[in-house]
C-alpha positions as CSV (number, residue, x, y, z in Angstrom):
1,X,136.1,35.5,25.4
2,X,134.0,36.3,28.4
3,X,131.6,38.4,29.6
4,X,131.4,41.9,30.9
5,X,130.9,43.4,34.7
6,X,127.1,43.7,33.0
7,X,126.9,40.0,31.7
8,X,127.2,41.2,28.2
9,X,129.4,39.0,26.1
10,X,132.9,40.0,24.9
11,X,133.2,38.6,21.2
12,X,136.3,36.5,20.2
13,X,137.4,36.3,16.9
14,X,139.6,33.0,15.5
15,X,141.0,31.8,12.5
16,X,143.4,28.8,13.9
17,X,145.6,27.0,11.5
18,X,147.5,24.2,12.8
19,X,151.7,24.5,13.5
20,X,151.8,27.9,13.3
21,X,152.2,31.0,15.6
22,X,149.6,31.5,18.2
23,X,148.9,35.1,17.7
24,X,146.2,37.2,19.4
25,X,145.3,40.6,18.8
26,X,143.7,42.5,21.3
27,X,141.9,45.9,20.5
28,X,139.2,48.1,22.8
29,X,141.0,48.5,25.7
30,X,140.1,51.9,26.3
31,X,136.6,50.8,25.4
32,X,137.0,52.9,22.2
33,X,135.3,50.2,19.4
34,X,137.3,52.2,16.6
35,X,139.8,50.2,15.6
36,X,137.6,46.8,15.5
37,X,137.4,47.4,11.9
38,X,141.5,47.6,11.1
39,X,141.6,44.7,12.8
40,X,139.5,42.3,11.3
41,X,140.8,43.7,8.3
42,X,144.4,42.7,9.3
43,X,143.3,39.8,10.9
44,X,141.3,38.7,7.5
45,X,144.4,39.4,5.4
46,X,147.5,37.3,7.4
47,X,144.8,34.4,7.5
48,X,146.8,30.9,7.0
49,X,150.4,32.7,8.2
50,X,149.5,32.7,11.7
51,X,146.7,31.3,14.3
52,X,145.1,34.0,15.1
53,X,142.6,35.1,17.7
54,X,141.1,38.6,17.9
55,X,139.3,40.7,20.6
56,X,138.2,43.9,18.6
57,X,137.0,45.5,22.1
58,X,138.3,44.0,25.1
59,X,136.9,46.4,27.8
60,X,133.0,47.7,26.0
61,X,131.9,48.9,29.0
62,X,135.1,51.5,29.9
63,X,136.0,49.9,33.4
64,X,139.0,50.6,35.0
65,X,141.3,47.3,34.2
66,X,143.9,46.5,36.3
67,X,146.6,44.0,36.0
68,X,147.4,41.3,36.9
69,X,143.7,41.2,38.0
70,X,142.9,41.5,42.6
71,X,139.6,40.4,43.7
72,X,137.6,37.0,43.0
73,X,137.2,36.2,39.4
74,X,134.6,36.7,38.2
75,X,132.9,39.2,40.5
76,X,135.4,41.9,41.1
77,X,137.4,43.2,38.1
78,X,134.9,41.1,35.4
79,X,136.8,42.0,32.2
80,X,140.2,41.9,33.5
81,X,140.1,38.9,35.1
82,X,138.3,36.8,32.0
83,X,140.8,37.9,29.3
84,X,143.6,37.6,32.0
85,X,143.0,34.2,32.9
86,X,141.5,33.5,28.9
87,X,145.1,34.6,27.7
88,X,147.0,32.0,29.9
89,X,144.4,29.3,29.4
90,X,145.1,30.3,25.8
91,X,148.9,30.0,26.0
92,X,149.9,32.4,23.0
93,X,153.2,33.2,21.2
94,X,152.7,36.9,21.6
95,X,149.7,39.2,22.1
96,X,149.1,42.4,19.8
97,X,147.7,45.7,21.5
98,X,145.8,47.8,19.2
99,X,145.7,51.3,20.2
100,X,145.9,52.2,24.0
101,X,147.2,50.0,26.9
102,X,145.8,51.8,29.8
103,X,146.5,49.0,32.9
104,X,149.6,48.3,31.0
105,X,149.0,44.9,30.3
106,X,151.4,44.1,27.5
107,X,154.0,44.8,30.7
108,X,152.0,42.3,32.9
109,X,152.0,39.1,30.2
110,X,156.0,40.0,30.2
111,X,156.7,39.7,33.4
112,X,154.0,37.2,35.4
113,X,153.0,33.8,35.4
114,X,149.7,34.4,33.6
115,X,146.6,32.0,35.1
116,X,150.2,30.2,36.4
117,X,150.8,28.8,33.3
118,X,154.0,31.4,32.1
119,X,155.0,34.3,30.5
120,X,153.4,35.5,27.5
121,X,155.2,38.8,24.9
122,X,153.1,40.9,24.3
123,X,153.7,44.7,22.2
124,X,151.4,47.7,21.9
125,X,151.1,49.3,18.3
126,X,149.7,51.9,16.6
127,X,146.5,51.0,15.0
128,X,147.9,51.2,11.2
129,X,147.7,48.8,8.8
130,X,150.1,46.1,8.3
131,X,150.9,45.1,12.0
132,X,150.7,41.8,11.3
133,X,153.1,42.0,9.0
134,X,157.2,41.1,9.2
135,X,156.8,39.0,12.9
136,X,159.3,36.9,14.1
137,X,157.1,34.8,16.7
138,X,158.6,32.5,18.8
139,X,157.1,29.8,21.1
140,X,156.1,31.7,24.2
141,X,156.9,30.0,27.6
142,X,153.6,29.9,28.0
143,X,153.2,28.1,24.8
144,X,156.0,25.9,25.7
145,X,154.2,25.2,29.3
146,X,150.6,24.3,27.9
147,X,153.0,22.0,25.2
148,X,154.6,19.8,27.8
149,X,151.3,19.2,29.2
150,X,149.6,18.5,26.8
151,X,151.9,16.0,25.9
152,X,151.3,13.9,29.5
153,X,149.0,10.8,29.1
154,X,146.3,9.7,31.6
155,X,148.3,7.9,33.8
156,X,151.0,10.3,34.2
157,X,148.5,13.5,34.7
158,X,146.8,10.9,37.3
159,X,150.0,10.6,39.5
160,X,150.9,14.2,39.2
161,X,147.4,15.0,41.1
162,X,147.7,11.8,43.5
163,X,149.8,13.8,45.3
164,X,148.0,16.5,46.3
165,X,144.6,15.1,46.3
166,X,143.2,11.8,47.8
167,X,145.0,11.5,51.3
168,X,142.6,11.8,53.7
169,X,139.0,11.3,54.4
170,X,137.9,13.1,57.8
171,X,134.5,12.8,56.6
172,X,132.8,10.5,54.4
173,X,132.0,13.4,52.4
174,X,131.6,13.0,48.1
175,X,134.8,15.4,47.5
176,X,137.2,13.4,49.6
177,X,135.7,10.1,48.7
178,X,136.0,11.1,44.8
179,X,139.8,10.9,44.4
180,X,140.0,7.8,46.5
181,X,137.9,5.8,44.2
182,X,140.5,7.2,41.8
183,X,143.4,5.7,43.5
184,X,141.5,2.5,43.8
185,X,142.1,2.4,40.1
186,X,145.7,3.0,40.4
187,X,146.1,-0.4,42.1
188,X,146.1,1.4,45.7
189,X,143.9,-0.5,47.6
190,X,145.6,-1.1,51.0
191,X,146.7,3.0,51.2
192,X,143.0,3.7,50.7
193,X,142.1,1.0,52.9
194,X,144.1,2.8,55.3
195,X,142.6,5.7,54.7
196,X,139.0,4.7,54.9
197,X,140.0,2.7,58.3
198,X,138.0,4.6,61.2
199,X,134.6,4.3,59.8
200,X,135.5,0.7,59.0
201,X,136.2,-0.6,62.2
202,X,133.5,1.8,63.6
203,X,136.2,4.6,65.3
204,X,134.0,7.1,63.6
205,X,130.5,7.6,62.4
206,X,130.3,7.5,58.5
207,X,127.1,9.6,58.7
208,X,127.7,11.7,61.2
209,X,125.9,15.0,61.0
210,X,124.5,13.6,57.7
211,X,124.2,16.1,54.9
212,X,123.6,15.0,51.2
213,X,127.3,14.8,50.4
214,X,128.0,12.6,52.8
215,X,125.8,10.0,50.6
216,X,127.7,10.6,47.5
217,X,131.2,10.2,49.8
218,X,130.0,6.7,50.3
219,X,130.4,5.3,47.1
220,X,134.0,5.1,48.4
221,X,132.7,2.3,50.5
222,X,130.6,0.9,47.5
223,X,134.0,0.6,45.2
224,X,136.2,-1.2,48.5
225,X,133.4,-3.7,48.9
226,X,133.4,-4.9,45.3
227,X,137.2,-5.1,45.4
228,X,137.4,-6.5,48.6
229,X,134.2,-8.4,48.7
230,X,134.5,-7.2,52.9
231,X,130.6,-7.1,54.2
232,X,131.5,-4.6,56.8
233,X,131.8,-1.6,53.8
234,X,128.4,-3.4,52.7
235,X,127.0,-2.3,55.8
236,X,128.1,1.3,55.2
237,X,126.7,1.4,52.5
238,X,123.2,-0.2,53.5
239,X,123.5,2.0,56.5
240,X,123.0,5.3,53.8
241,X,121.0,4.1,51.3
242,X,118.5,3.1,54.5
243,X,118.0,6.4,55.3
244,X,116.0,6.6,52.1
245,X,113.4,4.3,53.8
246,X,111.3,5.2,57.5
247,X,111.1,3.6,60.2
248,X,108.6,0.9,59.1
249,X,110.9,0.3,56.4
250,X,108.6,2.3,53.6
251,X,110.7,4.3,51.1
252,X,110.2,7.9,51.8
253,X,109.3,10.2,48.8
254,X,113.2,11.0,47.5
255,X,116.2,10.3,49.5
256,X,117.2,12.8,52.0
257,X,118.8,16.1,53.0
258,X,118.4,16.8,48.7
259,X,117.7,20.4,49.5
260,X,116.2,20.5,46.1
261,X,119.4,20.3,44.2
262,X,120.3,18.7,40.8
263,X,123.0,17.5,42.8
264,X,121.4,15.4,44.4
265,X,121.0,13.0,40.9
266,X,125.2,11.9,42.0
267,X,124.6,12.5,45.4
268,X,121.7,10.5,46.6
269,X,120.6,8.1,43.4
270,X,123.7,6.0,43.1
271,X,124.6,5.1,46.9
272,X,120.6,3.4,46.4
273,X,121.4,1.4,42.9
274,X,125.1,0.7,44.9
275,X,123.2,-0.7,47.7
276,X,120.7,-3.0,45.8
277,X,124.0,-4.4,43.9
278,X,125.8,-5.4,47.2
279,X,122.7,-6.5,48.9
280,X,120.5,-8.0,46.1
281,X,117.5,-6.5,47.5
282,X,115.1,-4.7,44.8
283,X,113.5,-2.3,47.2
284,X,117.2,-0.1,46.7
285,X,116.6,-0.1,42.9
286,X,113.0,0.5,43.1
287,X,114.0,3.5,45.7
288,X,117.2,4.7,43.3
289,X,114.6,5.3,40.2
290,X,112.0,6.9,42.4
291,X,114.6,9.1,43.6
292,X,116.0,9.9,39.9
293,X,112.2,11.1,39.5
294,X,111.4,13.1,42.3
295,X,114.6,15.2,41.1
296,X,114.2,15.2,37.3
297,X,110.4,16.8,38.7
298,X,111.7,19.2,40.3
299,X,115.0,20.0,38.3
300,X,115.0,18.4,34.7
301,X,113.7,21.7,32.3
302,X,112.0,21.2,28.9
303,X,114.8,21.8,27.2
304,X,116.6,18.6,29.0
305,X,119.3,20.6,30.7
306,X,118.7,20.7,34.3
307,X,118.2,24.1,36.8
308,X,120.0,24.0,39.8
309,X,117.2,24.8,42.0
310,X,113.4,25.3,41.9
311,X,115.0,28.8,42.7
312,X,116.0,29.5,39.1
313,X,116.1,28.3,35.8
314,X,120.2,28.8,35.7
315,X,121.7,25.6,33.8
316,X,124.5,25.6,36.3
317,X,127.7,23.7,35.1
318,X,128.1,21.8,37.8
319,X,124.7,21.4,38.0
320,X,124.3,19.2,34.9
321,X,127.4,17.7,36.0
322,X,126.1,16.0,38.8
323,X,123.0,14.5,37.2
324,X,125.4,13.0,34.2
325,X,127.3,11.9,36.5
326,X,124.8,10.4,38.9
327,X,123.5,8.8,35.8
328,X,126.3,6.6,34.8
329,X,127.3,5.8,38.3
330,X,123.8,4.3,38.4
331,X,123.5,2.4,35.3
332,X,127.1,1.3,36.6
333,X,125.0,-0.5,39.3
334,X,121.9,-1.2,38.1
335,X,121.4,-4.8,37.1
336,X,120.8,-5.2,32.5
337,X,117.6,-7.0,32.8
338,X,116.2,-4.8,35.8
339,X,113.2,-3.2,33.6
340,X,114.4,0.4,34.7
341,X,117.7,0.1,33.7
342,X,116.1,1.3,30.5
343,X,114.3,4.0,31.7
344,X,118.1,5.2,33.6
345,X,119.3,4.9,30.3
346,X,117.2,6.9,28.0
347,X,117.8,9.5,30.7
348,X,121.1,9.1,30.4
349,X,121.6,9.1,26.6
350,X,119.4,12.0,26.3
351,X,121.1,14.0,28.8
352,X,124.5,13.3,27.0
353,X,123.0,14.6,23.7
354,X,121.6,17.8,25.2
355,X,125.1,18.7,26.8
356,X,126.9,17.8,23.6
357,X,125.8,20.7,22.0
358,X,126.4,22.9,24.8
359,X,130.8,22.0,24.4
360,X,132.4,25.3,23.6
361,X,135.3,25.4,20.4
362,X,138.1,24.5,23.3
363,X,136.5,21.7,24.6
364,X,135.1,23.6,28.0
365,X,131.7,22.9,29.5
366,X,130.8,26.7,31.1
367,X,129.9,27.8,34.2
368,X,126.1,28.5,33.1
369,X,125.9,25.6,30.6
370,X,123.8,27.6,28.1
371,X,125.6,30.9,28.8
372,X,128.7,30.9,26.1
373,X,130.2,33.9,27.5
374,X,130.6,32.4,31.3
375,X,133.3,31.3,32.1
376,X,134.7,28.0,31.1
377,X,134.5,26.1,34.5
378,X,137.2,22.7,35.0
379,X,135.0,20.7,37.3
380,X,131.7,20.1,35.0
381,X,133.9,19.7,32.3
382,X,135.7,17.0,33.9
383,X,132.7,15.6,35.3
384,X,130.8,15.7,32.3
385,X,133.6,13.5,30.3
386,X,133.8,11.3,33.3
387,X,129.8,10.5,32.6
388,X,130.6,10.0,28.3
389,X,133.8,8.0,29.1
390,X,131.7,5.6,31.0
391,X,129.1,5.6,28.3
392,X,131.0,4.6,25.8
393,X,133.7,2.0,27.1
394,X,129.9,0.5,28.5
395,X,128.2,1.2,25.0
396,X,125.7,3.1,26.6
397,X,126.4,5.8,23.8
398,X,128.3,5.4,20.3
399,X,131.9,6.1,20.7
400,X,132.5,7.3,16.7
401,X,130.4,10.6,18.2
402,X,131.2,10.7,21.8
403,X,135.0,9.7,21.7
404,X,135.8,12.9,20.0
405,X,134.4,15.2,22.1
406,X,135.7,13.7,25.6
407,X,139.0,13.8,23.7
408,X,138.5,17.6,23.2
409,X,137.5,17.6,27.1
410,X,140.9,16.1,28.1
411,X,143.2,18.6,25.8
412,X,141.3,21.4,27.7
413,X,141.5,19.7,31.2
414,X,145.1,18.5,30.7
415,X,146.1,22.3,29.7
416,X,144.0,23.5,32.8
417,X,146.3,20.9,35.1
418,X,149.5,22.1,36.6
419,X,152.4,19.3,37.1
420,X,151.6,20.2,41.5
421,X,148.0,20.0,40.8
422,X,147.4,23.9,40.4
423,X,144.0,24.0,38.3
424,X,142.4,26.7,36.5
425,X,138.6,28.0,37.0
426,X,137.2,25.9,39.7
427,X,133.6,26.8,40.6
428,X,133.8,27.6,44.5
429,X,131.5,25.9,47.1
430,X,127.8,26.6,45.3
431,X,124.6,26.5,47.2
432,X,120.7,27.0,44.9
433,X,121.3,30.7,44.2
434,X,118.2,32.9,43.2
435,X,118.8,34.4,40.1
436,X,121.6,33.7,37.3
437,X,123.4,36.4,38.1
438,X,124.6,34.9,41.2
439,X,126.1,31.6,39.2
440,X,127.6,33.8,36.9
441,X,129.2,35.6,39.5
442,X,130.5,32.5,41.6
443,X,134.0,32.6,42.6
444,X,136.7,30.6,40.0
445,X,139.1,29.4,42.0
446,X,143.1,29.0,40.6
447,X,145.3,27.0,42.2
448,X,145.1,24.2,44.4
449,X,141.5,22.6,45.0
450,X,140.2,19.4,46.3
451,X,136.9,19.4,44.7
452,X,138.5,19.9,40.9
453,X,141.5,18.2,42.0
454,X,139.3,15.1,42.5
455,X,137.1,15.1,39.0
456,X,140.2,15.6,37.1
457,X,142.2,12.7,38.7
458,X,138.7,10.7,38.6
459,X,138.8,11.6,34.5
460,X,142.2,10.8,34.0
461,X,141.7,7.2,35.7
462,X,138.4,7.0,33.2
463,X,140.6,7.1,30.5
464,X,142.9,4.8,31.8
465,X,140.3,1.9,32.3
């Protein structure tokens, strides 16, 4: 379910049956582990009546809980704010309190929008046997909110978050770039076009104050010159995959302003394999793959998950999200008989495979990939089915293994997406941290945000295509 103020995992029982009550039974408040055993027991004996979940001991540790939860998930308040936000993720018919309520939480699911999704019954009782017996469960609004939007296809979760997201672009920056190229797919051309205008006709520098984002934020200029076939957002793009290269024209060891960061696989490799698309000139391909290698050096781990950072070994989220990602945006580029589209490839497909494994029961990619207990974070989940959604409509990766699991990645987005764009568990602004502790303790922002607000409309145009 989560993890505790001391990283320790909190352990989540299930037993889901399709079409039937969403039940979940939560025990351990207190921090007393007594009653763990009466309620597996019960748990184990109304198996196929209900879908159960179970959290024997909510609160191991004996903090003080409080809710709803204050503070920024997940560094203040840890174990309130994972099973608060858990149970509205989760969308029950009712919860079950074994035993004490001490923050009165049973009152809190009643009477607040919980992770803004709805209200959720909940009851405290005794910890005898047989409380699962004799319930008359009803759909829970939050049940009933998680059902309608589940029931929302690709293009209609797509125009819900095309309003808040993808209006502006005050700097050509990857974040506000991202939901533009989304819109592009919507048929939107001339409003992006719009958009997009001062650094077209020149009113402003594209590369201003250049950081590393600002080279993924090109690709928006990459997308409007294949679509428009304009050589003026050629030159934009030349103008940032040139920085890759000195003054004498030599290619520089990696592209740029990479500050050592996985994300720099999205962020810096693609704008090169963009560039030697729209130019025909092999020097940007050659650059893109020696790029893709000075990272995978310094970021790619045994294992074939990537660290953030020399730093750490942390498998960030979003971390691993950017080189997938960067990946298929670059075989998206790269011509078929270049002879390192293969080598971008096995990258790829291996990648794919390792992160595969690393999907949680919901469908959630976590915030410390190889962390199950973290929490389950919406943009590398997103971004993550964005890279396997482009594998297989390319054939880059077999869609009889693949489709399934981006399938499970949408359910768990599409439940995480609010009708006004109001997301759930968005990893804040992350910098190379130096230990793991710091990603696990990274602020989860819900509500409105423009960086998951972007991955999930970019996703949802995926699917559409």
């Amino acid at each position: 379910m989560g993890l505790t103020t001391s990283d320790k995992p909190i352990p989540c029982l299930r037993e889901t049956v399709a079409n039937k009550p969403s039940i979940v039974i939560v025990g351990g408040l207190d921090g007393d582990d007594a009653n763990s055993g009466l309620i597996r027991k019960e748990m184990a004996r109304a198996k196929g009546r209900y879908s159960l979940f179970a959290i024997p001991v909510a609160n191991p540790e004996k903090t003080a809980l409080q809710f709803p939860p204050t503070g920024d998930a997940y560094a203040k308040n840890t174990e309130s704010h994972y099973l608060w936000r858990w149970l509205g993720a989760h969308a029950p018919d009712l919860v079950i309190i074994v035993g004490a309520d001490p923050a009165h939480l049973a009152e809190a699911l009643a009477s607040n929008q919980v992770a803004g999704v709805g209200t959720i019954p909940a009851r405290v009782v005794a910890a005898k046997p047989a409380f699962l017996k004799g319930l008359d469960v009803k759909p829970s609004p939050a049940h009933e909110e998680i059902s309608r939007r589940l029931a929302r296809s690709p293009l209609e979760v797509a125009h819900q978050l095309e309003v808040p997201y993808g209006h502006e672009l005050d700097q050509a920056v990857y974040i506000s770039a991202v939901p533009l190229i989304a819109r592009l797919r919507l048929g939107e051309t001339a409003d992006v076009e719009r958009i997009v205008a001062p650094f077209y006709t020149g009113e402003k520098n594209s590369l201003e104050k250049a950081t590393s984002s600002h080279f993924g934020g090109h690709l928006i200029f990459a997308e409007l010159a294949e679509r428009t076939k304009k050589p003026r957002y050629v030159e934009l793009v030349r103008a940032a995959a040139d920085m890759a290269f000195d003054a004498d024209g030599k290619p520089k060891e990696a592209m740029p302003l990479n500050n050592e960061m996985s994300d720099s696989v999205f962020l810096g490799t693609p704008i090169l394999a963009a560039a030697g698309k729209l130019t025909g000139d092999q020097k940007y391909f050659d650059m893109a793959v020696r790029h893709l290698r000075y990272m995978e050096k310094l970021d790619l781990r045994p294992d074939g998950l990537y660290r953030h950072s020399p730093l750490d070994e942390a498998a960030w989220g979003r971390g691993n999200a950017f080189p997938a990602m960067g990946l298929a945006f670059t075989l998206e580029y790269l011509p078929k008989n270049d002879a390192k589209n293969e080598e971008v490839l096995t990258a790829y497909q291996h990648l794919m495979e390792t992160l595969a494994r690393f999907q949680d029961t919901d469908g959630m990619w976590h915030e410390v990939i190889d962390v199950p207990g973290s929490y389950a974070e919406f943009t590398a989940t997103s971004m993550i089915a964005v890279a396997m959604q482009k594998g297989i409509r390319h054939g880059w990766i077999p869609a009889a293994k693949y489709g399934p699991i981006v399938e499970r990645a949408w359910t768990a987005i599409k439940g995480r997406v609010a009708p006004d764009g109001q997301l759930i568990d968005v990893c804040t602004s992350t910098g190379k941290q130096k230990n793991l502790k710091a990603y696990l303790d990274r602020k989860a922002i819900l509500g409105l945000d423009p960086r998951g607000g972007a991955m999930a409309l970019l996703l949802a145009t995926e699917l559409i295509q």
